[in-house]
GUFIRO-199379 format. One record per residue (C-alpha): residue in three letters; x, y, z. Coordinates in steps of 0.1 Angstrom, whole numbers, plus 5000, padded with zeros to 4 digits. Layout:
BEGIN
res, px, py, pz
ala, X, Y, Z
...
REM end
This chain:
BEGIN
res, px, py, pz
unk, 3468, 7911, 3343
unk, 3485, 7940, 3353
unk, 3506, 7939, 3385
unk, 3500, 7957, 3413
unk, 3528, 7978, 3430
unk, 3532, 7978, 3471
unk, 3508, 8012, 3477
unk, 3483, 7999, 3454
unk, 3489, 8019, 3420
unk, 3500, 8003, 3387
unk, 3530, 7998, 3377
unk, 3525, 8032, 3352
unk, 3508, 8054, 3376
unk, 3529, 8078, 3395
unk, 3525, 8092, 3431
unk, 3504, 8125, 3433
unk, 3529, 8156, 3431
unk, 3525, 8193, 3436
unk, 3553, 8219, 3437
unk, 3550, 8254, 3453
unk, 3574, 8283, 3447
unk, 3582, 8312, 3473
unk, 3570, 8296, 3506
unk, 3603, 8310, 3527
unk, 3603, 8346, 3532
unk, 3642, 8349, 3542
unk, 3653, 8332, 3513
unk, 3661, 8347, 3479
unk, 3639, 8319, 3462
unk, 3622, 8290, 3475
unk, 3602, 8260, 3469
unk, 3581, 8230, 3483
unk, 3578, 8200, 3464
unk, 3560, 8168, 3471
unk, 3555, 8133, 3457
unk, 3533, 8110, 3474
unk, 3543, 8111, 3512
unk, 3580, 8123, 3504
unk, 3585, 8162, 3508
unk, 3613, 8189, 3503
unk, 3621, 8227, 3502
unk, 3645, 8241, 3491
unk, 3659, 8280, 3495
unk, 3682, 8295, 3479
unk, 3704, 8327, 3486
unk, 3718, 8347, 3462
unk, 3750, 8350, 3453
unk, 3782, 8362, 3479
unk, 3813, 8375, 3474
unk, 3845, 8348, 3465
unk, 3840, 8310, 3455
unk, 3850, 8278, 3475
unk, 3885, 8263, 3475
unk, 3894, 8246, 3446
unk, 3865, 8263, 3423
unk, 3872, 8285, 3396
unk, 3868, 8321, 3404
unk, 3863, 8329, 3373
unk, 3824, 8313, 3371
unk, 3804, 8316, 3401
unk, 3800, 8286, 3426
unk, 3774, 8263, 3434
unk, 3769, 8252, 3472
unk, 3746, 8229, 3479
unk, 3735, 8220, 3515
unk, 3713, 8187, 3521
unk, 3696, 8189, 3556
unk, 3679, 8156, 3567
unk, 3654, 8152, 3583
unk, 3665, 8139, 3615
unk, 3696, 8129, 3627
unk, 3734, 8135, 3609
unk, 3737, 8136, 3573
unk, 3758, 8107, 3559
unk, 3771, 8093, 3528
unk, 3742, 8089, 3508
unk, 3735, 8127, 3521
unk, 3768, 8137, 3506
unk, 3765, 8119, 3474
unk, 3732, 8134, 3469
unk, 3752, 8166, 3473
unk, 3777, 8159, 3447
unk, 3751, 8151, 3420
unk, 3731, 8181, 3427
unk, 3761, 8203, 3431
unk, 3770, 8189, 3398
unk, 3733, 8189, 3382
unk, 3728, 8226, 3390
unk, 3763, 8236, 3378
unk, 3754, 8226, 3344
unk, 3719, 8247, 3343
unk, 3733, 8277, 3359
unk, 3747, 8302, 3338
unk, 3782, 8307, 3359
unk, 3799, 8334, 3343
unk, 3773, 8360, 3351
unk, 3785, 8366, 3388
unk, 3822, 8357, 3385
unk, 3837, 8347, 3417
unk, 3804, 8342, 3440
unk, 3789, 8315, 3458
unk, 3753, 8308, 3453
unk, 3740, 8287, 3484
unk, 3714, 8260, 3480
unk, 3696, 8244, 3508
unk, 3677, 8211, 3504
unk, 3653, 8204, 3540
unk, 3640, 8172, 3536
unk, 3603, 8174, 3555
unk, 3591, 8135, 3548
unk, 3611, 8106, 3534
unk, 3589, 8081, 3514
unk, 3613, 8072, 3489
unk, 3629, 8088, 3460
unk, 3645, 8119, 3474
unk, 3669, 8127, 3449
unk, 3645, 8134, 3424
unk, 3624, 8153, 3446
unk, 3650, 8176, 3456
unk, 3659, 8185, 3420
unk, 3626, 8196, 3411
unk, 3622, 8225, 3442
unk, 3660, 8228, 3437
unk, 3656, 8240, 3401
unk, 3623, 8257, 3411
unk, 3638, 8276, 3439
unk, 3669, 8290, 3412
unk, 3643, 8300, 3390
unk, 3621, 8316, 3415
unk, 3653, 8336, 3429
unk, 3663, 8350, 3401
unk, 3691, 8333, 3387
unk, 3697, 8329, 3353
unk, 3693, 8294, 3341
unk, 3707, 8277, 3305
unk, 3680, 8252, 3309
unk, 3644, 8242, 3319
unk, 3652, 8210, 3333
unk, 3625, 8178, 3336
unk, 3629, 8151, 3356
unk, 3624, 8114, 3347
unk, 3618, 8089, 3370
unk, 3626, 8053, 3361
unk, 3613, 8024, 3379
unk, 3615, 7985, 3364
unk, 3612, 7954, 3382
unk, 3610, 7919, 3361
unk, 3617, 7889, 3373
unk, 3654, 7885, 3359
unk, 3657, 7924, 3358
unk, 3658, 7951, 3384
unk, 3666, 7992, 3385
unk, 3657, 8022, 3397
unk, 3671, 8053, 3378
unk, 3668, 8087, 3379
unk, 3674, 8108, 3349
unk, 3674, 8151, 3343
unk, 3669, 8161, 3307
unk, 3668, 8192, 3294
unk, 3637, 8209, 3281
unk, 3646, 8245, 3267
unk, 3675, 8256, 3258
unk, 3708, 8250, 3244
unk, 3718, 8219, 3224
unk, 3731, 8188, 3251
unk, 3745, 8154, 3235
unk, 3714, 8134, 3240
unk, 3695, 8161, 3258
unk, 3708, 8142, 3290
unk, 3720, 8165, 3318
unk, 3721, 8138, 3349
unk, 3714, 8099, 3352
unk, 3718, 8078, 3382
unk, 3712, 8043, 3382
unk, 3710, 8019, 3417
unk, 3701, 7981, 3414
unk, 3708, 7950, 3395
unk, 3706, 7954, 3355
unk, 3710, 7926, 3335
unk, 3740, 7929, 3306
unk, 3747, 7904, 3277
unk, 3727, 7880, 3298
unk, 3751, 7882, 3327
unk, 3732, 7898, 3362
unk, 3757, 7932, 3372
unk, 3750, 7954, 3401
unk, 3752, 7990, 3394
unk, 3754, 8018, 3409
unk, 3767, 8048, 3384
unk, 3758, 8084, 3388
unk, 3768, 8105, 3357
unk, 3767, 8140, 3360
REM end
């Protein structure tokens, strides 16, 4: 018998999602992208003259902005930052506009749960729809086990087009409890 999951669906069905480009009119390039109840946008504006401190002027800068939905952003905010900063940085071609800043801005509309993977796929939507040149078509994977001895929740970015990656693996984040030569290990490793 096939367990059932909190909201009703199996564990192999995924929550409905849709994705929308150019739904901001100010922005360069924009996107809307839901999965069940949770819902982001993300804008993005082009690039400006120089690059933030400690980046390399040479390439052109990647700035992302997380905006939640209430309240102060915090350290899961900033980590989720970092791993998109990071993430987009190795599907953007940087040496096109040397020594620019590229601004991303991720609004999170509805929380219900897996909003890191949800903002990379209006994230990468919103580059694409603004223009920018991109090395990669990215796809996201969405991992989610629970077992009785075993328990994870991982996200993973692969590449889909493009040039050659070692593994095809551009970002993976894992959060929870995996077990490891038979030994229980909490995790939590984001490798960008």
């Amino acid at each position: 018998m096939e367990e059932k999951r909190e909201d009703g669906r199996s564990a192999t069905q995924l929550r409905p999602l849709s994705c929308t480009r150019s739904v901001l009119n100010r922005a360069h390039g924009s996107a809307s992208f839901s999965q069940g109840e949770t819902k982001i946008l993300a804008a993005v504006y082009e690039p400006k003259a120089g690059t933030k401190k400690n980046e390399n002027p040479e390439k052109a800068c990647i700035e992302v902005i997380w905006k939640p939905k209430s309240g102060q952003i915090g350290k899961a905010e900033k980590e989720y930052e970092m791993i998109l900063k990071r993430t987009l940085q190795n599907i953007c071609i940087l040496n096109v506009h040397p020594n620019t800043t590229t601004t991303i801005i991720i609004q999170v509309v509805n929380d219900d749960g897996s909003l890191l993977p949800c903002a990379i796929n209006p994230a990468c939507s919103a580059l694409v729809d603004a223009g920018i040149p991109l090395k990669y078509l990215a796809v996201l994977c969405i991992g989610s086990q629970q077992a009785r001895r075993t328990e994870y929740e991982g996200t993973g970015l692969f590449m889909e087009v493009g040039e050659k990656i070692k593994n095809g693996v551009i970002t993976s984040v894992t959060h929870g409890v995996m077990t490891v030569s038979g030994t229980r290990t909490r995790r939590n490793q984001a490798a960008v």
